[in-house]
Each structure stands twice: as structure tokens, then as C-alpha cells.
PASEBA-1860 file (N, C-alpha, C; in nm, 3 decimals):
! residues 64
1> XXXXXXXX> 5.731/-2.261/3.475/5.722/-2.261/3.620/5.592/-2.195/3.668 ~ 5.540/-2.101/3.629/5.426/-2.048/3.596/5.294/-2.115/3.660 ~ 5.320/-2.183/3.518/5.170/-2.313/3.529/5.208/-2.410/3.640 ~ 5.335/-2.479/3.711/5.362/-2.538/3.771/5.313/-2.490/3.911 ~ 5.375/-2.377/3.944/5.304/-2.300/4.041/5.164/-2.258/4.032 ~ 5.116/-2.257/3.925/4.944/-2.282/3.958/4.866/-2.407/3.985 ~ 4.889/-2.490/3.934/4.881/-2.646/3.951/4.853/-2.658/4.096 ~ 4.989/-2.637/4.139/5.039/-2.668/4.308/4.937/-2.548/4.376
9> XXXXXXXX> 4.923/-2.438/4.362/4.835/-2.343/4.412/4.685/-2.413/4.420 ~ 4.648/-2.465/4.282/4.487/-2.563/4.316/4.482/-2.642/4.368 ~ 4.530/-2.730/4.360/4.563/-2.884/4.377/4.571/-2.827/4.563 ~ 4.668/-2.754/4.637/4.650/-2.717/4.768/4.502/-2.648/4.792 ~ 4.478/-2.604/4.759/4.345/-2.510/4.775/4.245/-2.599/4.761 ~ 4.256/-2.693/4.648/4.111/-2.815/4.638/4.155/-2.927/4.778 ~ 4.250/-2.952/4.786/4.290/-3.093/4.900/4.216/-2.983/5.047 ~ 4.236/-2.841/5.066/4.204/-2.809/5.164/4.070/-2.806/5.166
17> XXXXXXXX> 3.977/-2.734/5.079/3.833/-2.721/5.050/3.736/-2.860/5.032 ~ 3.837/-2.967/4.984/3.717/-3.083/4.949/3.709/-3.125/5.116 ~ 3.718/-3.110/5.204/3.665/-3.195/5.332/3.529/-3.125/5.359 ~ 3.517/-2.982/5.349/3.396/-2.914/5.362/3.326/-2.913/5.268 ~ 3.364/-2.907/5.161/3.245/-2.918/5.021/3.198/-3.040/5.017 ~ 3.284/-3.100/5.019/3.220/-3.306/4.961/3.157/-3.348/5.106 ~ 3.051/-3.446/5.071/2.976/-3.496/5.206/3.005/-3.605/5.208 ~ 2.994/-3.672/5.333/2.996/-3.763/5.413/3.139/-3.815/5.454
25> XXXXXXXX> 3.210/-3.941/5.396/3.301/-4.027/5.377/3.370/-4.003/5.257 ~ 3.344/-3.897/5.159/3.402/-3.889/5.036/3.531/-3.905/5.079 ~ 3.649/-3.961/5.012/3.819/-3.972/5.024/3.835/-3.984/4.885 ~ 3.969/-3.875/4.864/4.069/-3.898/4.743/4.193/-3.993/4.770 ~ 4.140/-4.085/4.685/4.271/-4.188/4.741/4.402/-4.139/4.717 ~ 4.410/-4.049/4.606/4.583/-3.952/4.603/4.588/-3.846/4.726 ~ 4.529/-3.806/4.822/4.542/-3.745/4.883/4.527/-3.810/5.050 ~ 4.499/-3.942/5.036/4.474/-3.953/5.174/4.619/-4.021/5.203
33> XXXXXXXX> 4.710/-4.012/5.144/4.885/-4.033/5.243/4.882/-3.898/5.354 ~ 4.867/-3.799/5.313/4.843/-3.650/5.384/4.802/-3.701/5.580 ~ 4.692/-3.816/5.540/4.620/-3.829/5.657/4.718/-3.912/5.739 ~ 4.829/-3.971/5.703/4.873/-4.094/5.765/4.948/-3.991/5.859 ~ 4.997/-3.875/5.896/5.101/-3.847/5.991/5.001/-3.770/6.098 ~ 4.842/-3.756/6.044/4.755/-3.735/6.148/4.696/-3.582/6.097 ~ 4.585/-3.536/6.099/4.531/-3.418/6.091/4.632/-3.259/6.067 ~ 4.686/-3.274/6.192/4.748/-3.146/6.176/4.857/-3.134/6.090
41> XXXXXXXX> 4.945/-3.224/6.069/5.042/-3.275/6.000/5.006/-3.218/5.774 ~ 4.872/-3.300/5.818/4.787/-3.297/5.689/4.784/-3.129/5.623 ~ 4.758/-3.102/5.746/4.701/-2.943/5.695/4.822/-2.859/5.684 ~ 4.948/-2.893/5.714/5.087/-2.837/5.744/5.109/-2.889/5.553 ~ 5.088/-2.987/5.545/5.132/-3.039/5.414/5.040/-2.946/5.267 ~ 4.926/-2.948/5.293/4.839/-2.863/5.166/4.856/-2.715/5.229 ~ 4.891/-2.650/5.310/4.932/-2.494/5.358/5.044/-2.513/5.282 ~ 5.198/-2.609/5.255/5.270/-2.626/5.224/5.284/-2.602/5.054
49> XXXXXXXX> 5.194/-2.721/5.033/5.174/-2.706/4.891/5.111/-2.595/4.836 ~ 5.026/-2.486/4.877/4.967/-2.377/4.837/5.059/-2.276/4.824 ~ 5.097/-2.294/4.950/5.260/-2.170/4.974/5.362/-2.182/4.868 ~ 5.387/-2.270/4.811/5.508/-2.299/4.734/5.458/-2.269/4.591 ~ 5.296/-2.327/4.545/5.285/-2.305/4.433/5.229/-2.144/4.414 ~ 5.225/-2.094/4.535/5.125/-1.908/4.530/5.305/-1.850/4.490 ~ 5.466/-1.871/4.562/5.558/-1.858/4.572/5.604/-1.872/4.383 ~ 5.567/-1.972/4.376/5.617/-1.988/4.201/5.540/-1.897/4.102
57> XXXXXXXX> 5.417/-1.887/4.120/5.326/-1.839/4.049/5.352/-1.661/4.008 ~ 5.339/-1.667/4.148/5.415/-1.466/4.143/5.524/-1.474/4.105 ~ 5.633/-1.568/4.174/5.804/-1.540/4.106/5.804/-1.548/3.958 ~ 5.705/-1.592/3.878/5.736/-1.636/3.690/5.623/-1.582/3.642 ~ 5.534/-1.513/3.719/5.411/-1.452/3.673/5.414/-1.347/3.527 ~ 5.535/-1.265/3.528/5.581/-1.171/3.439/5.635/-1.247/3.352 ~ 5.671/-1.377/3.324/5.753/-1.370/3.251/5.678/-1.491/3.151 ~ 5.697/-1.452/3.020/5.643/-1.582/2.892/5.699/-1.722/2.894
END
């Protein structure tokens, strides 16, 4: 659960960071469903996914 919760911790953290790092028109086609319920929606969804995998990461952090 560990690694699962780190996964989900990047994977949120990169979907939030690639709009400012990458230029122009760049799109991840696995990530642009996010866009279909509209901007804010989007950002509710990778806050979501960060939260849950930062949540797993500490809860199994101690343990092998």
C-alpha cells in the first residue's frame, strides 16, 4: 500500500505541475478525461488523487 500511495502521490503532483512546466498545447491523453467536467472539477480530481495517495503513504509508511 506503501508504493501504491506513492504512485497516486506523483502521478497527482505531475497531472498538477505538467500544465505549467510543459509548453504550449502539450496534452496527456490519460489525463485529459479530468478536463471533461471543466477546470475546477479537474483540479478537485488531482487535489483528490494527491490527498489519498499522501493519506496511504504515511498510513503504511512504517510498515515492510
Amino acid at each position: 500500500m506503501k508504493e501504491l500511495g506513492m504512485f497516486l502521490l506523483l502521478a497527482g503532483l505531475i497531472a498538477m505541475l505538467a500544465p505549467f512546466l510543459l509548453p504550449g498545447n502539450f496534452r496527456f491523453p490519460l489525463l485529459d478525461w479530468m478536463n471533461n467536467w471543466g477546470p475546477t472539477m479537474a483540479w478537485v480530481i488531482k487535489g483528490g488523487i494527491s490527498l489519498l495517495g499522501l493519506v496511504l503513504w504515511l498510513r503504511f509508511r512504517g510498515r515492510d
